[in-house]
FIDREN-65566 format. One record per residue (C-alpha): x, y, z; residue in one letter. Coordinates in pm, whole numbers. Layout:
% residues N
SITE,X,Y,Z,A
...
This chain:
% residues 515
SITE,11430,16204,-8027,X
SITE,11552,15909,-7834,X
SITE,11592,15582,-7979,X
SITE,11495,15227,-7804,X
SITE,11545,14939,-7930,X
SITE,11244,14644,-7923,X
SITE,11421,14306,-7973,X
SITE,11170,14016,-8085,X
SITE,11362,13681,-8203,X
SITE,11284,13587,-8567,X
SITE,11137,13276,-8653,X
SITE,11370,13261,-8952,X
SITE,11676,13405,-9010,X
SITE,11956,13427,-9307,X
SITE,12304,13442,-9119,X
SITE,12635,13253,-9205,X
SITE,12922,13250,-8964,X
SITE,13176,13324,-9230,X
SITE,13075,13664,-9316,X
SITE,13067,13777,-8928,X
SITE,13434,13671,-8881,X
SITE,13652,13899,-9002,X
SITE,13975,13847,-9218,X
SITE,14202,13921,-8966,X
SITE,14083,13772,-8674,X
SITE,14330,13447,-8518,X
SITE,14068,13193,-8509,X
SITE,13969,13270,-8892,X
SITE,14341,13261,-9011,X
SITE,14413,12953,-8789,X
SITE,14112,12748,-8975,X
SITE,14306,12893,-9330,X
SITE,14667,12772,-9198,X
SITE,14632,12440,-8995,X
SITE,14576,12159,-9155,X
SITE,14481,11866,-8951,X
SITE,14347,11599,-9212,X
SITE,14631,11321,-9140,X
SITE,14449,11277,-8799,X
SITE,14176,11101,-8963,X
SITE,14400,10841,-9102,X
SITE,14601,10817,-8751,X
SITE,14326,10742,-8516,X
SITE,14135,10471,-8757,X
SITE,14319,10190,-8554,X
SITE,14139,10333,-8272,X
SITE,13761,10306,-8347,X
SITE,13607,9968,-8419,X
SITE,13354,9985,-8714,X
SITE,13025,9932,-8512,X
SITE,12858,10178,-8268,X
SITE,12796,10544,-8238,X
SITE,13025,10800,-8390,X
SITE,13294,10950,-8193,X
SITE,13420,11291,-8172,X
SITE,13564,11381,-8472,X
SITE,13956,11402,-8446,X
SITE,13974,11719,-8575,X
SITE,13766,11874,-8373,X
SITE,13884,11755,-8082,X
SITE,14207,11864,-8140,X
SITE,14059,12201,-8237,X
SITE,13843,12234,-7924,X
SITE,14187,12118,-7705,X
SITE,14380,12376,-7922,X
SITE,14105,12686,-7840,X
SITE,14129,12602,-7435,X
SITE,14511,12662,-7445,X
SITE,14532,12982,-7661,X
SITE,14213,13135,-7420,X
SITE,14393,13027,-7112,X
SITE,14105,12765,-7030,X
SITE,14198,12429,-6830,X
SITE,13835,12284,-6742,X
SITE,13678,12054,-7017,X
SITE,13294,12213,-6909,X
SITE,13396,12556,-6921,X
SITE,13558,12507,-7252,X
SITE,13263,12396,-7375,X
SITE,13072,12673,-7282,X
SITE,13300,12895,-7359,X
SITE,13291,12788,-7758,X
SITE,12944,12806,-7734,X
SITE,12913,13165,-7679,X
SITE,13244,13249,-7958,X
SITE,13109,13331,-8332,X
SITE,13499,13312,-8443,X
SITE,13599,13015,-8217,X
SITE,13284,12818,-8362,X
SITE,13404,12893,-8727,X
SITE,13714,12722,-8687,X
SITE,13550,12449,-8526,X
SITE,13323,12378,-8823,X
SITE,13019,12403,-8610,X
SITE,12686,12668,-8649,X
SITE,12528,12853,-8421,X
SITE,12217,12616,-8369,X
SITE,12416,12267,-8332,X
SITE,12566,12123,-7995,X
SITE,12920,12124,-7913,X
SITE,13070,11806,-7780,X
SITE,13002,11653,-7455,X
SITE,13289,11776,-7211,X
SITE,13370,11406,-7078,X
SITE,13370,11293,-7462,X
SITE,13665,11520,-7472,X
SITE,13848,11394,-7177,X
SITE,13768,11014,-7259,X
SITE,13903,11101,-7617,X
SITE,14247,11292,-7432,X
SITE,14334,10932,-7263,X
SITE,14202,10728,-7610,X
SITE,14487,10860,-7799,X
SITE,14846,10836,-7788,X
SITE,15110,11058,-7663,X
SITE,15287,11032,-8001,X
SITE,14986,11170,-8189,X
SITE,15037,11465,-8004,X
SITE,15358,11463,-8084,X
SITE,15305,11427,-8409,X
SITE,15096,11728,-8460,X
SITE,15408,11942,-8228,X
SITE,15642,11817,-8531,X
SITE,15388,11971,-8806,X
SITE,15327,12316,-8633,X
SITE,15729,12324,-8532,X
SITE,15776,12259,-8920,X
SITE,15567,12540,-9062,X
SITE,15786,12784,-8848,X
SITE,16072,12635,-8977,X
SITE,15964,12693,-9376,X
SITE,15891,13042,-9273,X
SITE,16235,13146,-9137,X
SITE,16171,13163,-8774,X
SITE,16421,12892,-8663,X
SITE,16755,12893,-8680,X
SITE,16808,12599,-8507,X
SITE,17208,12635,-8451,X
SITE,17169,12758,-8087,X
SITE,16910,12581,-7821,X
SITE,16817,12686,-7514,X
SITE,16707,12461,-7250,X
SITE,16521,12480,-6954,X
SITE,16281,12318,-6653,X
SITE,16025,12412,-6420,X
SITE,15770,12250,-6186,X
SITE,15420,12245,-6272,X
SITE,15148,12205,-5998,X
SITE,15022,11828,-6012,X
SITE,14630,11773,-5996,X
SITE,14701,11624,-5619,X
SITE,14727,11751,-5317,X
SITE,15001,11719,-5020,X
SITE,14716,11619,-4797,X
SITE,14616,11271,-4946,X
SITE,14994,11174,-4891,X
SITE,14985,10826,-4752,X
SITE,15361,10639,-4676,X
SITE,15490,10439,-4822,X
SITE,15537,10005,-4716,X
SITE,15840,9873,-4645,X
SITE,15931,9590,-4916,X
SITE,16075,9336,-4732,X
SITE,15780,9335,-4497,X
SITE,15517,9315,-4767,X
SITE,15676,8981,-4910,X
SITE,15742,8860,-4563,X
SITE,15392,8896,-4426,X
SITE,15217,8780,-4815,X
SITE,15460,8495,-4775,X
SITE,15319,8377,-4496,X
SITE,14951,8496,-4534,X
SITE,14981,8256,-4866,X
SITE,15183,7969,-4711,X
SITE,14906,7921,-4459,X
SITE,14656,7938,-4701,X
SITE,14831,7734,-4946,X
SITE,14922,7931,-5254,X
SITE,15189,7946,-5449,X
SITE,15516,8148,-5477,X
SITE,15432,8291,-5809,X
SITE,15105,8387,-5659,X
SITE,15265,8570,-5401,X
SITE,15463,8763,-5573,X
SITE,15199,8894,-5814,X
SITE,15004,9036,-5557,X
SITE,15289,9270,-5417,X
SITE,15144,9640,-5374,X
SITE,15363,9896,-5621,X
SITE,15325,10157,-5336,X
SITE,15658,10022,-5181,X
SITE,15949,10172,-5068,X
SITE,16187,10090,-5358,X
SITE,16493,10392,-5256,X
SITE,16837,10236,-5132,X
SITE,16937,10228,-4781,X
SITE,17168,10473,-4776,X
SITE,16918,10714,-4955,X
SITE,16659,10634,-4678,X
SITE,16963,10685,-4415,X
SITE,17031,11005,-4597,X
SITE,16646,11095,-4565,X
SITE,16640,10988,-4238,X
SITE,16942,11184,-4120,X
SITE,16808,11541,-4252,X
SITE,16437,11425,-4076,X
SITE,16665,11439,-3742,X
SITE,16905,11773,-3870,X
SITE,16547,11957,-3901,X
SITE,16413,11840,-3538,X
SITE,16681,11912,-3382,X
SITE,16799,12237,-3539,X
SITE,16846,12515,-3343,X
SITE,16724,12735,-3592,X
SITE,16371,12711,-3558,X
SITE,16082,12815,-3858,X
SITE,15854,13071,-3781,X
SITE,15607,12931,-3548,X
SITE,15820,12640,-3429,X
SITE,15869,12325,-3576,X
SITE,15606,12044,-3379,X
SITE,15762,11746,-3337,X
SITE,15492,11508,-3447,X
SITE,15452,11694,-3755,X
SITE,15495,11514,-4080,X
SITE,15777,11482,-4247,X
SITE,15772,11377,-4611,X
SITE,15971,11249,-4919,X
SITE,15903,11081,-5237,X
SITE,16172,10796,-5067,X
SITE,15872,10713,-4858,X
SITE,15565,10878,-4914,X
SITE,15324,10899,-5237,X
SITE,15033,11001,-5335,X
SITE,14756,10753,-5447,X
SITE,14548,10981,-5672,X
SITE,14836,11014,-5888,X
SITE,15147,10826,-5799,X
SITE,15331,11026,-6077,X
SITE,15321,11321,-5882,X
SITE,15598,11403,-5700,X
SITE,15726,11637,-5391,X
SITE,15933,11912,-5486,X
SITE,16109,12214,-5271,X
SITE,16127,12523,-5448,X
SITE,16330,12782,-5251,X
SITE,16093,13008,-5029,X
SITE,15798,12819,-5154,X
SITE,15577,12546,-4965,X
SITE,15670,12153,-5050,X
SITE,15435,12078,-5353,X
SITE,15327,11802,-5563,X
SITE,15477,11889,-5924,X
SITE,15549,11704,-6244,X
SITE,15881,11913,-6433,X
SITE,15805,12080,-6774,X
SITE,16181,12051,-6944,X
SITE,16194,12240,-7252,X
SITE,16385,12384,-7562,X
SITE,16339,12694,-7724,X
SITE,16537,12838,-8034,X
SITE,16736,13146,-7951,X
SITE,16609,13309,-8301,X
SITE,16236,13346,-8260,X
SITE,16185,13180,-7913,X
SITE,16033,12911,-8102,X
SITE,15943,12604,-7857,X
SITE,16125,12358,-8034,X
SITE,16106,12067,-7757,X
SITE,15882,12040,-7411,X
SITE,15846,11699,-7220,X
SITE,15713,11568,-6887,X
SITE,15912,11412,-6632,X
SITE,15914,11353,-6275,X
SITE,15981,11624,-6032,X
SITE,16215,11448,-5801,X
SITE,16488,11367,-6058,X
SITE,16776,11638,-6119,X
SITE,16759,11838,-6432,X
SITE,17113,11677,-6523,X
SITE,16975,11367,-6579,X
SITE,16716,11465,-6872,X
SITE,16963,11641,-7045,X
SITE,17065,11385,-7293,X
SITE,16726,11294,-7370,X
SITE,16620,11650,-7472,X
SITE,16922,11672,-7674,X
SITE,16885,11385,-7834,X
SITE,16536,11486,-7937,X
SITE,16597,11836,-8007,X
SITE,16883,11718,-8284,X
SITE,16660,11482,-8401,X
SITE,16366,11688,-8480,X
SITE,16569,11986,-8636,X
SITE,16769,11731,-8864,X
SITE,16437,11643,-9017,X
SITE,16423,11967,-9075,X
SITE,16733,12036,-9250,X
SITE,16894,12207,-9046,X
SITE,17188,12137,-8760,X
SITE,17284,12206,-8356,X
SITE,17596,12403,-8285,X
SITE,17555,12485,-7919,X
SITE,17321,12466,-7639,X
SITE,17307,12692,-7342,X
SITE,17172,12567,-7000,X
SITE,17185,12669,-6683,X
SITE,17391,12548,-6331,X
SITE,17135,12270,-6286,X
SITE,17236,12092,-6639,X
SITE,17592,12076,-6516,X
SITE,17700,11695,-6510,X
SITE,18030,11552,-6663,X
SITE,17828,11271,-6821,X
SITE,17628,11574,-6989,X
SITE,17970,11729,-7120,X
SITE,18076,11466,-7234,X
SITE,17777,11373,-7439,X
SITE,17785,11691,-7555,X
SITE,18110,11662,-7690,X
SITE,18066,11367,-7858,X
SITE,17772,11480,-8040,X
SITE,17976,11787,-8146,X
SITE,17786,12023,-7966,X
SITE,17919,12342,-7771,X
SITE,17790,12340,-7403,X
SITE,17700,12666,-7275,X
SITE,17643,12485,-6939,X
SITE,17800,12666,-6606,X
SITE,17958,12430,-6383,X
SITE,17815,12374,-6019,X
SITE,17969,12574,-5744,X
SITE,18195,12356,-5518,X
SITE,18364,12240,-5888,X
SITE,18713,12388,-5832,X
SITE,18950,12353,-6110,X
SITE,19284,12331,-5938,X
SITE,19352,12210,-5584,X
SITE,19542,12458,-5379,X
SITE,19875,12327,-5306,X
SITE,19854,12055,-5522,X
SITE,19961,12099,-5875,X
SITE,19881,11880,-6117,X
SITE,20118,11745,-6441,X
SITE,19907,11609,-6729,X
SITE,20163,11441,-6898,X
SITE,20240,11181,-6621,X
SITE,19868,11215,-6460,X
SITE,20026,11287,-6077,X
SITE,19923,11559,-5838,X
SITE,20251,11687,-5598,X
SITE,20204,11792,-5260,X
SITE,20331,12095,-5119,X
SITE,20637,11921,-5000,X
SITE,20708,11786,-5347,X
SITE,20557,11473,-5329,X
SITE,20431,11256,-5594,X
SITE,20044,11187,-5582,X
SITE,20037,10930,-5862,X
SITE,19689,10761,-6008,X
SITE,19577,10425,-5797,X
SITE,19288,10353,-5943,X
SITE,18926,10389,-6021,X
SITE,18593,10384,-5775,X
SITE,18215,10413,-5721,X
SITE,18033,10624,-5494,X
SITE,17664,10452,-5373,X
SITE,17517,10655,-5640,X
SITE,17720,10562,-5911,X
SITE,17983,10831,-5986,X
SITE,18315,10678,-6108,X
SITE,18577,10873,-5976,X
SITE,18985,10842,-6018,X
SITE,19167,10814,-5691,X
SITE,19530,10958,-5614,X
SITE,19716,10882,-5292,X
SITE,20037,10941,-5182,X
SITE,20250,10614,-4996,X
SITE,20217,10615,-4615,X
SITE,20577,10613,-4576,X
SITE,20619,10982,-4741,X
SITE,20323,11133,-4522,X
SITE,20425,10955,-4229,X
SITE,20783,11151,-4255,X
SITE,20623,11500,-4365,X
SITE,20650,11781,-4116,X
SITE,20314,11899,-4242,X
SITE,20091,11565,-4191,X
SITE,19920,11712,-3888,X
SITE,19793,12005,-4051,X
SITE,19781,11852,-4396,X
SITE,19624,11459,-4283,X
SITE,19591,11398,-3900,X
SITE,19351,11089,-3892,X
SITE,19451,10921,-4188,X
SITE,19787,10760,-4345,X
SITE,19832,10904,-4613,X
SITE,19701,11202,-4842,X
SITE,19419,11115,-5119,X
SITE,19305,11328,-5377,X
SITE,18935,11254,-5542,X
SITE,18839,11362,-5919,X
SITE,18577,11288,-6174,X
SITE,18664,11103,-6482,X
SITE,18530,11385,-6636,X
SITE,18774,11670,-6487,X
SITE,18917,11742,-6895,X
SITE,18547,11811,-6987,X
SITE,18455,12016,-6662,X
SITE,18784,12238,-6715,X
SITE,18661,12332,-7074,X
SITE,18321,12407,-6964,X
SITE,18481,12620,-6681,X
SITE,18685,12827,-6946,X
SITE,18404,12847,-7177,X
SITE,18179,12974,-6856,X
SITE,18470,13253,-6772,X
SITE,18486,13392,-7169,X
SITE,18284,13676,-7301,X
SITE,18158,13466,-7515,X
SITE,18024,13264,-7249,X
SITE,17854,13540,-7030,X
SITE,17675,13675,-7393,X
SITE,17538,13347,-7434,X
SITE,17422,13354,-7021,X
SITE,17197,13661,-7111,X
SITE,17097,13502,-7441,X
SITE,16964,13159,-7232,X
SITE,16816,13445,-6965,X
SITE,16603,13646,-7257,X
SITE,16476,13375,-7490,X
SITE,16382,13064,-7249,X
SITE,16284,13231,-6905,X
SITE,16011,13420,-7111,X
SITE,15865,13154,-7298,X
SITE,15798,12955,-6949,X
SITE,15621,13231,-6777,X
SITE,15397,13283,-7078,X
SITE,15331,12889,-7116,X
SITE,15217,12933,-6715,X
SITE,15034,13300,-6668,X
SITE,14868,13298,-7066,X
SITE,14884,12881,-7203,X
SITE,14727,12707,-6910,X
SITE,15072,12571,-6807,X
SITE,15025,12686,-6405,X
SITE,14852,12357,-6347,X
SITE,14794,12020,-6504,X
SITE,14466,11930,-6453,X
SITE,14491,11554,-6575,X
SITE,14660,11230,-6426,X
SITE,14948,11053,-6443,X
SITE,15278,11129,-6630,X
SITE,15147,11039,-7020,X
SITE,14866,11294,-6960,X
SITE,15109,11579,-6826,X
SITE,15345,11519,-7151,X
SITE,14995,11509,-7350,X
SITE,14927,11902,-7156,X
SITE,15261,12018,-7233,X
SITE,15266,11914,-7573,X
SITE,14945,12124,-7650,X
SITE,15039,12471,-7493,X
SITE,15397,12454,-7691,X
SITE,15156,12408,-8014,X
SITE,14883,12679,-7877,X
SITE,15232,12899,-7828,X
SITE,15383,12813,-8161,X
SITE,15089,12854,-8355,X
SITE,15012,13219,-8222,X
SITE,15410,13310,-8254,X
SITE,15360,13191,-8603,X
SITE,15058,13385,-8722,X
SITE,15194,13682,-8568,X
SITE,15498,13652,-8765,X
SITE,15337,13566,-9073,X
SITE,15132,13941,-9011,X
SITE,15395,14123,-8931,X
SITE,15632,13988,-9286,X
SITE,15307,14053,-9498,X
SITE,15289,14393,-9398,X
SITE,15674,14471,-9446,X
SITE,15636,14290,-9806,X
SITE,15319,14524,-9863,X
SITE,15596,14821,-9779,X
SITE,15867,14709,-10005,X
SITE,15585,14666,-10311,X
SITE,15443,14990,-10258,X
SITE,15780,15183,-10245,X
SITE,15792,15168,-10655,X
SITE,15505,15375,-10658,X
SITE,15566,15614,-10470,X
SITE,15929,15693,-10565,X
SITE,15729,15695,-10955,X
SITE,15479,15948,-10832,X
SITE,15767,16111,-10673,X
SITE,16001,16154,-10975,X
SITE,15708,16240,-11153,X
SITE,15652,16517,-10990,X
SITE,16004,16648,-10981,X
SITE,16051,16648,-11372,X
SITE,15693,16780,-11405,X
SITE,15700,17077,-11185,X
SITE,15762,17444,-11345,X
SITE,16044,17477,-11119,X
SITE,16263,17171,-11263,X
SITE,16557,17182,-11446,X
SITE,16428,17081,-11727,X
SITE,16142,17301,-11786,X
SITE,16331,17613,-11701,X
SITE,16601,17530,-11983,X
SITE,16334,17506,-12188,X
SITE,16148,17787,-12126,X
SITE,16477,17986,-12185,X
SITE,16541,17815,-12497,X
């Protein structure tokens, strides 16, 4: 006979959460595992004692904690999304007939609160994979990437010239009668604050792309606009910057720089910076972090592996100093030794190939700070040589240019050129590259949806937890199934044996059946 089901809703009704969410399932054995009481204490400071209640900590940070490991960015569909989960409501602490919180509660509460509570709460999860065995923490792997900014390359505006703000406020005020101090309070901070020759340098590649002869597809209009962060920004959120990735359209990005440990691709560092700086230039910071954080967890930084981008000889030699082993390839036009031009430690002189001395003159700057060591030969011995119009036509003499750095650069060159060194290449390739595309396709990493820098360190921060905390249960599964294994081997091999010495077959019964 076939069945149909009537459904009429009762008008009372025995149910409790707990016993339809099974042992096993992530939300159920997150709720057992994370413990998020300290956040009470933390946010007091916050909250005066009069008025409505807020959002309780917890649950906020549960609710942000649920969007990242479902892969949900918007505050309103989060919302409804918990609504409709039995499990996701059980680690809340919420039943099926009461009201989740108010989506713009949540994002007010996301700006209330400091960047290092968030941090804060990294440190714990990053801690409870350490007392579990899944860091090693003796090799770090570091990394960047650019992560879509919630602003768009059309609300661009340019940028003011400084000098012609305070000229024309200067004079707006002086007829008017205010003040100096006045004036300068009222300056805009959308101003072009780059150094000339960076503008010049901008300026110069503007003119390169116009009139290349090598044209894009569809031609290159010459009215269209051209744009860099030197003089253009974007007044939704000024912390956004341009960024060229190769093949890719000119975006507005923020750069996700992180650190993952090589033993369990544990994140073990992320941050937020801007996305028009180099990825040298945040290396010091990350590794000052990273060694900070693992030595409060007992344990200690041997090497860290990076990639092309990283390579600086300030970075090297930081490196060094902190008695860490860069793993850090050197950039391409580094050459170690100048052809022709050997070079004697001892004295610190380069020779020409007409066996010249090239002593050290002296030390300079570049415009963007480099300090470099200068050689030169005297005019009088190039001004002899057969070889000065191949070797130097339009100058005196012949002058040689090197870092300060060239010692550190050379042993990061042989370390790059070892076995070693192309082991730990793959090793960088397999345990960070991952990590970043599932913090982007899977942790809600492909675009921040908030404002300003804080909030895009505040984004980061949560997916590396959301990560950490699923690599974590996962790994806490998979050991209690191995232990189950190991306990249940003793009884078998007993039932086993058992059955050897017991059969009618064995040894021991056939000697004494013979007996």
């Amino acid at each position: 006979m076939q069945g149909r089901k009537n459904y009429t809703e009762k008008l009372f009704l025995s149910f409790r959460l707990s016993d339809r969410v099974p042992e096993d399932n992530l939300y159920r054995r997150l709720r057992e595992t994370l413990d998020l009481g300290f956040l009470y204490k933390d946010t007091k400071e916050l909250y005066g004692r009069t008025g409505n209640p807020s959002i309780d900590p917890v649950v906020f940070f549960k609710l942000l904690l649920t969007g990242y490991l479902e892969n949900v960015t918007s505050d309103r569909k989060l919302v409804e999304h918990c609504s409709m989960r039995m499990d996701v409501l059980y680690f809340l602490g919420y039943d099926l007939d009461e009201e989740l919180p108010w989506h713009s509660t949540i994002s007010r509460t996301r700006q209330l609160y400091l960047s290092s509570l968030f941090e804060k709460l990294f440190n714990k999860v990053f801690a409870l994979c350490v007392d579990i065995g899944m860091v090693s923490g003796h090799t770090q792997a570091v990394d960047s990437a650019p992560i879509k900014a919630n602003a768009s390359m059309e609300s661009v505006v340019p940028k003011m010239p400084a000098n012609s703000i305070v000229n024309h406020l200067k004079k707006v005020l002086e007829e008017n009668g205010e003040t100096k101090e006045r004036c300068e309070g009222t300056l805009s901070p959308a101003r072009i604050s780059a150094p000339e020759h960076e503008l010049k340098r901008v300026e110069k590649h503007h003119q390169n792309l116009r009139e290349s002869p090598v044209q894009l597809v569809g031609g290159f209009h010459k009215k269209a606009r051209l744009l860099s962060n030197k003089t253009h920004y974007n007044p939704h959120d000024p912390d956004a910057r341009i960024s060229v990735k190769p093949g890719k359209a000119r975006k507005l990005n923020y750069r996700c720089s992180m650190a993952v440990d090589t033993a369990k691709g544990v994140n073990s560092h992320i941050q937020a910076d801007f996305a028009d700086g180099r990825d040298s230039q945040y290396l010091t910071s990350i590794g000052l972090q990273v060694q900070d954080r693992l030595g409060k967890n007992e344990l200690v930084m041997t090497d860290l592996l990076a990639d092309t981008g990283y390579s600086n000889g300030g970075n090297y030699d930081f490196l060094e100093q902190r008695k860490l082993t860069g793993w850090i390839p050197v950039f391409g036009k580094y050459k170690p030794e100048i052809e022709g031009f050997p070079y004697d430690k001892e004295k610190d002189v380069y020779s020409c190939p007409m066996d010249r001395p090239l002593p050290f003159k002296g030390f300079s700057t570049n415009k963007d700070g480099t300090v470099l060591k200068n050689y030169w030969a005297a005019p009088r011995d190039c001004k002899a040589c057969p070889m000065k119009s191949r070797c130097v036509p339009n100058t005196k003499c012949k002058k040689i240019t090197r870092t300060i750095y060239n010692e550190q650069y050379l042993r990061a060159y042989a370390r790059q050129h070892s076995e070693r060194g192309k082991q730990m290449k793959k090793l960088r390739q397999s345990k960070v590259e991952p990590v970043f595309g599932s913090l982007t396709e899977f942790y809600g990493l492909r675009k921040i949806g908030v404002l300003g820098k804080a909030g895009a360190h505040k984004v980061m921060l949560m997916a590396a937890i959301a990560f950490n905390l699923k690599k974590y249960l996962k790994f806490v599964k998979k050991r209690a199934k191995s232990r189950a294994g190991r306990l249940a081997l003793p009884a078998f091999a007993k039932t086993l044996f058992y059955r050897m010495f017991n059969s009618p077959t064995s040894p021991e019964k056939v000697g004494v059946q013979h007996g």
